[in-house]
C-alpha positions as CSV (number, residue, x, y, z in Angstrom):
1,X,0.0,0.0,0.0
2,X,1.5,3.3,-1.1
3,X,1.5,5.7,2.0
4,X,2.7,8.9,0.2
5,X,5.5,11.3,0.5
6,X,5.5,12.0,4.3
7,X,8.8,10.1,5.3
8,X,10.6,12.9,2.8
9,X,9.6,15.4,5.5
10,X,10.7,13.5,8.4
11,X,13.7,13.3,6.7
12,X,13.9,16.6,6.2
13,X,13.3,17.7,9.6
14,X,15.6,14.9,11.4
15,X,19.0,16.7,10.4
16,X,21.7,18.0,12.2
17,X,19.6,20.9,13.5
18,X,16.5,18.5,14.8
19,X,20.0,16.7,16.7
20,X,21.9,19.6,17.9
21,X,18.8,21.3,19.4
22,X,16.9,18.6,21.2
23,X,20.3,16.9,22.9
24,X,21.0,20.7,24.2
25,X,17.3,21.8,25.5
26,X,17.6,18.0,27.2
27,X,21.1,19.0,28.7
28,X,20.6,22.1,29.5
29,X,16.6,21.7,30.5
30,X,15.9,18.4,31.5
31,X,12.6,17.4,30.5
32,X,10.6,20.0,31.1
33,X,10.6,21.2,27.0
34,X,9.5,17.6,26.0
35,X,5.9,19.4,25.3
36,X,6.9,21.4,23.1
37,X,8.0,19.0,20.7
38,X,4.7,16.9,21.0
39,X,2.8,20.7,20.1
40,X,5.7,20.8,17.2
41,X,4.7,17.2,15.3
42,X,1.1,18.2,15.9
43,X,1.9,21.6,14.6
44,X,3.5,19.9,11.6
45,X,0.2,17.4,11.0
46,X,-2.1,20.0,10.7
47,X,0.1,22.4,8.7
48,X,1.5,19.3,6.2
49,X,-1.8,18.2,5.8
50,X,-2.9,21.2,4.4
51,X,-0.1,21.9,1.9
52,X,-0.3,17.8,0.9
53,X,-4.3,18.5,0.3
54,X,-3.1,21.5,-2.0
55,X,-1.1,19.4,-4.2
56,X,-3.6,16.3,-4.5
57,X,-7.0,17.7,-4.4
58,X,-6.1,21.3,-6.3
59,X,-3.3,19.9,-7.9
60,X,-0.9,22.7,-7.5
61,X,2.2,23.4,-5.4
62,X,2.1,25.9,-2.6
63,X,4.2,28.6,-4.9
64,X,1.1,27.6,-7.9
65,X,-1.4,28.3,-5.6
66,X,0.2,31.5,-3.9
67,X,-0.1,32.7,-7.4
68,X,-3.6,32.0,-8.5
69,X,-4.8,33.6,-5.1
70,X,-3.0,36.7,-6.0
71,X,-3.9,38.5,-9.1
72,X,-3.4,41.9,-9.0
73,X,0.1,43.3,-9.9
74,X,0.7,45.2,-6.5
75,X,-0.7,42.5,-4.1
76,X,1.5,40.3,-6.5
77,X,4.5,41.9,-5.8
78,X,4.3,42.3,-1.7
79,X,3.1,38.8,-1.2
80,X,5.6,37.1,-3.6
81,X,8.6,39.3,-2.3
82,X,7.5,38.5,1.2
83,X,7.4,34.4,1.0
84,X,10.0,34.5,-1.7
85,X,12.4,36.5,1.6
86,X,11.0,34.0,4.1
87,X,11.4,30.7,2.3
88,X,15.0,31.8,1.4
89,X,16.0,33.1,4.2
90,X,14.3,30.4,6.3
91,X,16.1,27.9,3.7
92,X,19.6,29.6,4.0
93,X,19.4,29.8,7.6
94,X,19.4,25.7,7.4
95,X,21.6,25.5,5.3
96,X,24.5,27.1,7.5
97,X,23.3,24.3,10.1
98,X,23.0,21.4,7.9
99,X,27.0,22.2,6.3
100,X,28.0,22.6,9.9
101,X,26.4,19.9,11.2
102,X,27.6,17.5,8.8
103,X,31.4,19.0,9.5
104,X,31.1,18.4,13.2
105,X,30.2,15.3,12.3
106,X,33.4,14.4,10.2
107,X,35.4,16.4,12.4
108,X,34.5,13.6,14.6
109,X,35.3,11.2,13.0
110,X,38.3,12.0,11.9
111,X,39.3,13.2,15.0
112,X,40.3,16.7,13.8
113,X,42.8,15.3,11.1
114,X,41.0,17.7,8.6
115,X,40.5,21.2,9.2
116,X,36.4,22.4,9.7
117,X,36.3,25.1,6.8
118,X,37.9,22.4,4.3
119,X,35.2,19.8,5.4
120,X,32.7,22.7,4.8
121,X,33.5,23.4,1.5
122,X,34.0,20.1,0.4
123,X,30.8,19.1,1.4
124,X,29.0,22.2,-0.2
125,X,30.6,20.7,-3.4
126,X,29.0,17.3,-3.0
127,X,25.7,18.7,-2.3
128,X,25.8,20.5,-5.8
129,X,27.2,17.4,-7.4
130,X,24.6,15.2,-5.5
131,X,21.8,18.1,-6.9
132,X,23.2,18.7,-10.7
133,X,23.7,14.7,-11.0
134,X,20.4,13.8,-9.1
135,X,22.0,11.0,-7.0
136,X,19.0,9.2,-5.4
137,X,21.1,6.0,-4.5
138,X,23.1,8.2,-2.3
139,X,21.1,10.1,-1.1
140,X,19.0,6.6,0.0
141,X,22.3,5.5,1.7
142,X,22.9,8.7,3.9
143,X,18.7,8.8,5.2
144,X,19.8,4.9,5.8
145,X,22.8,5.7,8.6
146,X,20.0,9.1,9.8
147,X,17.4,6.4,10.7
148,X,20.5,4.2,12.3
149,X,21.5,6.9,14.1
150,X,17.7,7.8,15.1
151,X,17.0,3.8,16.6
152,X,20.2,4.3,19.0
153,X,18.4,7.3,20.4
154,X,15.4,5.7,21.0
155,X,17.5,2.6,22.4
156,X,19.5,5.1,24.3
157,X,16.0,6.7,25.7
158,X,15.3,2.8,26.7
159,X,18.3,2.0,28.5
160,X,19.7,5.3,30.0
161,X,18.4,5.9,33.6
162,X,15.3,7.9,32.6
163,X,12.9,9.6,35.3
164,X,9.7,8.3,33.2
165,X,7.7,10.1,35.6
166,X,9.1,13.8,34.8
167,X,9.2,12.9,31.4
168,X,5.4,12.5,31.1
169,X,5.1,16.0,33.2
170,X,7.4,18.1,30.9
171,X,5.0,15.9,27.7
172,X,2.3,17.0,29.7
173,X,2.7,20.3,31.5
174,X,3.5,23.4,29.2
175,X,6.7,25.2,31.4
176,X,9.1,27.4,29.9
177,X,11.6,27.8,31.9
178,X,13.8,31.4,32.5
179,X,16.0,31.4,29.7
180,X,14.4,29.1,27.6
181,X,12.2,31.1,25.3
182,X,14.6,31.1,22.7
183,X,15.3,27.0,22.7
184,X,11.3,26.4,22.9
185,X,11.4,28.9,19.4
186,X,14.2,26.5,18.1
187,X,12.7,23.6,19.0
188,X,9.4,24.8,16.7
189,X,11.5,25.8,14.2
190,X,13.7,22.8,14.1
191,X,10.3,20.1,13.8
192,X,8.0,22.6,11.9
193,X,10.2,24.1,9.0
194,X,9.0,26.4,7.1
195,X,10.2,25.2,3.6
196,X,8.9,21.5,3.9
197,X,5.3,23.2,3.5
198,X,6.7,24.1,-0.1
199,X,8.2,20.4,-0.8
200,X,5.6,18.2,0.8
201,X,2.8,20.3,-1.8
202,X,5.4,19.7,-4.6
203,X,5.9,16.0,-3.8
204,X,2.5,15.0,-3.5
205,X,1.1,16.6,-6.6
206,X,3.7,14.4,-8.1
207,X,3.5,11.3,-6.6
208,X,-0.2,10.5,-6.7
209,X,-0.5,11.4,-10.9
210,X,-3.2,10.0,-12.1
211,X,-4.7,8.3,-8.6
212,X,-8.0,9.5,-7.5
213,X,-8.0,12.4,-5.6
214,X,-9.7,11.3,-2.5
215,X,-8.5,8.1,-2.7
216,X,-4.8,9.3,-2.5
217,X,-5.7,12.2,0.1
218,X,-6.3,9.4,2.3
219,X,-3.5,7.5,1.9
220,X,-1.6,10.3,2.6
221,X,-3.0,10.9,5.7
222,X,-3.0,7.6,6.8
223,X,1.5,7.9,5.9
224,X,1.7,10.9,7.7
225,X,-0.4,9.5,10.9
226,X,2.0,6.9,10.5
227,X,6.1,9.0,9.6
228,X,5.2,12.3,11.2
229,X,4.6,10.5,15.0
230,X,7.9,8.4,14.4
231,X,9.7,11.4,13.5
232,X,8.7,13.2,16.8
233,X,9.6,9.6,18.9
234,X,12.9,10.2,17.6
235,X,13.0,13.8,18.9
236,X,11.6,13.2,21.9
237,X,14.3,10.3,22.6
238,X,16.8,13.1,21.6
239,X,15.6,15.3,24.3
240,X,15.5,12.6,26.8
241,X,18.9,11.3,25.9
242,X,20.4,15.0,26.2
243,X,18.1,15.0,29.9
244,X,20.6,12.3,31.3
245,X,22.9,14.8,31.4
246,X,21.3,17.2,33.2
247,X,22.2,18.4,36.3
248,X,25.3,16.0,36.5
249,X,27.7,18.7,35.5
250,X,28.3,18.1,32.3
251,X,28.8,20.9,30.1
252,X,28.6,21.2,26.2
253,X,31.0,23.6,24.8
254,X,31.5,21.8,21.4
255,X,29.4,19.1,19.4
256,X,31.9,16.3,20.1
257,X,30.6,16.6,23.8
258,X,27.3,15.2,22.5
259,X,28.8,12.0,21.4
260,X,28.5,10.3,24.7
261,X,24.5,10.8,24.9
262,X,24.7,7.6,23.1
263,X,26.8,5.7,25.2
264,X,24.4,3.4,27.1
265,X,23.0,1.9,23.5
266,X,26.3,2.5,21.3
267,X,29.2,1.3,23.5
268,X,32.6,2.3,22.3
269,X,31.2,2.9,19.3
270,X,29.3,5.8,20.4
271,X,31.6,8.7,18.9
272,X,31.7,6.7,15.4
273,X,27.9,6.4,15.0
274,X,26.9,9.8,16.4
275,X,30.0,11.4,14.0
276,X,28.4,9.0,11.2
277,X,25.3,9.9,11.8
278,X,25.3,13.6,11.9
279,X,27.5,13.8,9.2
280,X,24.9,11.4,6.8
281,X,21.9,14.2,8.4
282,X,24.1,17.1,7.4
283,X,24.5,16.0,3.9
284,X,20.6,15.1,3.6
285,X,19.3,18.4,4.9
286,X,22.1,20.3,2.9
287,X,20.4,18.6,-0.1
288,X,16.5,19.0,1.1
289,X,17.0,22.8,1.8
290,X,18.1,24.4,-1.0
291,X,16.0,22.1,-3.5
292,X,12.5,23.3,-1.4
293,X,14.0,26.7,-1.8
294,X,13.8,26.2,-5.4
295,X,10.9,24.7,-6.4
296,X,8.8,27.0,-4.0
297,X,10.2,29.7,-6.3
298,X,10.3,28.0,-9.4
299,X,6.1,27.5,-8.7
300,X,5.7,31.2,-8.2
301,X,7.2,32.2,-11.1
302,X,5.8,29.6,-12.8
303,X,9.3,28.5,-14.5
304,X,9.8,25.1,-16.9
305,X,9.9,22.1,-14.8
306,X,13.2,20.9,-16.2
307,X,15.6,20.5,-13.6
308,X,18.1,22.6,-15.5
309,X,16.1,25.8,-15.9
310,X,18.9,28.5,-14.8
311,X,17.0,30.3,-12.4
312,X,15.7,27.0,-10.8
313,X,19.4,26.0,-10.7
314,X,20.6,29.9,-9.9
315,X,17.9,29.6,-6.5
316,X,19.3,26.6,-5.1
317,X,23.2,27.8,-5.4
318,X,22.3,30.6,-4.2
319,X,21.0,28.9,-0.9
320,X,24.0,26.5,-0.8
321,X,26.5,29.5,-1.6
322,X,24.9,31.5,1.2
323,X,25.2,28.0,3.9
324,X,28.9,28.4,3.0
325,X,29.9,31.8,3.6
326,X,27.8,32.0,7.0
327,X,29.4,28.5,7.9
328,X,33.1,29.3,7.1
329,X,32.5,32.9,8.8
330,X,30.8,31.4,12.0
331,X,32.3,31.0,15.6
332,X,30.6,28.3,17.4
333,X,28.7,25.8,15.3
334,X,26.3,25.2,17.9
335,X,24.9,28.1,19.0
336,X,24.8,29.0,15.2
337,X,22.6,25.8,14.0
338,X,20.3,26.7,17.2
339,X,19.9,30.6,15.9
340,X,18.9,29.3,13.0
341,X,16.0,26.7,14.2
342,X,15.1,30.1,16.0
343,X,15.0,32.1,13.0
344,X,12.8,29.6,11.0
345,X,10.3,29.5,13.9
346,X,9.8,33.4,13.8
347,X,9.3,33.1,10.0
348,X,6.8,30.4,10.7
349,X,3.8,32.3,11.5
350,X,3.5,34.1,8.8
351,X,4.1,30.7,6.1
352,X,1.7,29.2,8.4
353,X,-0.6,32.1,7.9
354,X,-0.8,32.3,4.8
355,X,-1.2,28.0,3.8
356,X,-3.9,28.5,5.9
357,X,-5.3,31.1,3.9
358,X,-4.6,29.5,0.7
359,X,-6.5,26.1,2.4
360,X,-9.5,28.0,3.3
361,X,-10.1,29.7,-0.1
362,X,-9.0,27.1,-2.0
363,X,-12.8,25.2,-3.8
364,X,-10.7,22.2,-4.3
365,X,-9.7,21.9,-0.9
366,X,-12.8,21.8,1.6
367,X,-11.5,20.5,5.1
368,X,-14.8,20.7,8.2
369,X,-14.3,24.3,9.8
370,X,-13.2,22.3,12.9
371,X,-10.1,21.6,11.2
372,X,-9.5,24.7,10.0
373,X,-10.2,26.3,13.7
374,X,-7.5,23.7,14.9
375,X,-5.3,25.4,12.2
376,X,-5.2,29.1,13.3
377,X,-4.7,27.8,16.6
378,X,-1.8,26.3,15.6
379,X,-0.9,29.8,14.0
380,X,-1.7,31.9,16.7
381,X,0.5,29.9,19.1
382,X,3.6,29.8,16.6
383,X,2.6,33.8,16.2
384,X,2.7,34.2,20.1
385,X,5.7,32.6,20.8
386,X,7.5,34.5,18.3
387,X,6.3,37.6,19.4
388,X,7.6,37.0,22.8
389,X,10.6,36.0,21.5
390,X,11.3,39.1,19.5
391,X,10.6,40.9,23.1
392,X,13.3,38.6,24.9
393,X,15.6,39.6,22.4
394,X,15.0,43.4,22.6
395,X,15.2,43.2,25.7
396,X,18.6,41.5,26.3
397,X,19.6,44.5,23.7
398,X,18.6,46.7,25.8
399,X,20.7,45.6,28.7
């Protein structure tokens, strides 16, 4: 039974980034964060859902769609600059993770033999050769050692001494704790991205050609009830791995110091896979990024669907050349790949925003108003905790 194109956003999402973040908010929170993530997959149901039902029920990608609903020149130009900014940005701002990610991840395991920018720029070159040459085999092979990596965190989660009890409070009980505002942001940002709304629509509309429409709307629910769940198990296993730590002293000053979290399910083996493994996510999400970035853009403008179309080419080097220069100009990877989970979850209100809008306009796609309630909830809560985020930050700048 085909079950759709969902597992291509939990790959997305499960990169370096997804990693980084949850391990630290575990380390440096314990679990009292753990809710947010089960808001985040949630968050990512309702909003996927709506941008998968664009592409099989209208038929159009999100970018196709932003441009029927817009017709008049002006309107045209403010909302296309505005998404065209935000799914950019939003997909550059990855991309810096996912290329410094992946080095950390080499660095690892080559046990600094090979300098970090020289890592980074040789694995912005095999992302372009893995996107000009369409390597799917490869690409198979890297989201192989991701989900590897991904069962030792959940066998980790099992075996590591785990308080089970305050791990069903912080699922439970919304807290967020002083000083956390910005990680609970990143955490959002790193589950719910922004750009994946652009690539799930894309992907859909292509893989259920010629099924009928309800039929494969379905199916691809029933996928996503199924991928989207396991994707935020693995996150939440992050988390509770990264909670181990807490309190016990440990500090992380680098993202070697991660590489014990695994420990209890990895043995001495534990530095290979997590170096492995973060590497294989940085090279998949270095792939996924700039390629949503394009074909959101490519919809808008309504480009040629041949992969070689210059500007559809021109978008994503221009999000892979952008990745670079921030990665080799960047101090500490890890506070740098958390920024950006932050910076994609205060561009997510307003991509949620407008999907929404799109949904509810959209005669091809009628979801119950229930649904559509649960989705500006969803919205307003993103919208709310980016607001206050935006006011933590102005106020440290004003200290």
């Amino acid at each position: 039974m085909k079950l759709g194109t969902s597992s291509l956003i939990v790959a997305a999402f499960v990169g370096p980034g997804t990693v980084l973040t949850c391990a630290t908010a575990g380390v440096d929170f314990g679990y009292d964060l753990a809710w947010v993530l089960l808001f985040a997959v949630g968050a990512t149901f309702v909003l996927q859902s709506f941008t998968a039902g664009t592409g099989i029920l209208a038929g159009m990608g999100v970018g196709e769609a932003m441009r029927e609903a817009t017709r008049g020149h002006v309107q045209r130009v403010i909302v296309f600059s505005l998404v065209i900014l935000g799914l950019w940005i939003g997909a550059a701002a990855f991309e810096t993770g996912n290329l410094l990610g992946a080095a950390a991840g080499l660095e690892i395991l080559t046990g600094g033999a090979l300098r970090s920018r020289l890592i980074v720029v040789l694995l912005t070159v095999a992302a372009a050769v893995i996107l000009v040459l369409d390597l799917k085999v490869l690409t198979t092979l890297l989201a192989a050692l991701v989900a590897l990596m991904s069962v030792v965190f959940i066998a980790t989660a099992i075996l590591a001494p785990v308080d089970w009890n305050a791990v069903v409070r912080g699922v439970a009980v919304p807290s967020i704790p002083a000083g956390a505002i910005l990680r609970v942001v990143a955490l959002i940002g790193t589950t719910v991205v922004a750009y994946n709304l652009f690539l799930h629509a894309s992907a859909t509309k292509g893989y259920w050609a010629g099924t009928e429409p309800h039929q494969a709307w379905r199916r691809e629910m029933i996928g996503m009830a199924i991928f989207l769940p396991a994707g935020g198990i693995i996150s939440i296993a992050i988390l509770i791995a990264g909670a181990s730590l807490a309190g016990t002293g440990t500090e992380v000053n680098s993202i070697a110091d991660l590489a014990p979290l695994i420990e209890p399910a990895a043995g001495p083996a534990a530095g290979l896979l997590f170096g492995l493994g973060l590497a294989a996510a940085g090279v998949t999400s270095a792939i996924t990024a700039p390629l949503a970035a394009a074909l959101g853009v490519r919809e808008i403008f309504n480009w040629s669907e041949d992969p070689k179309h210059i500007g559809f080419r021109g978008v994503w080097l221009s999000v892979l050349a952008t990745g670079l220069v921030f990665a080799l100009i960047g101090h500490n990877p890890l506070e740098i790949i958390i920024a950006a989970q932050a910076a994609n979850g205060l561009l997510l209100p307003f991509m949620a925003g407008f999907v929404l809008y799109l949904t509810a306009r959209q005669s091809a796609v009628r979801l119950p108003k229930w649904y559509l309630a649960v989705g500006v909830v969803v919205t307003v809560i993103c919208a709310a905790l980016g607001w206050r985020t935006l006011a933590w930050v102005w106020s440290q700048i004003g200290l």
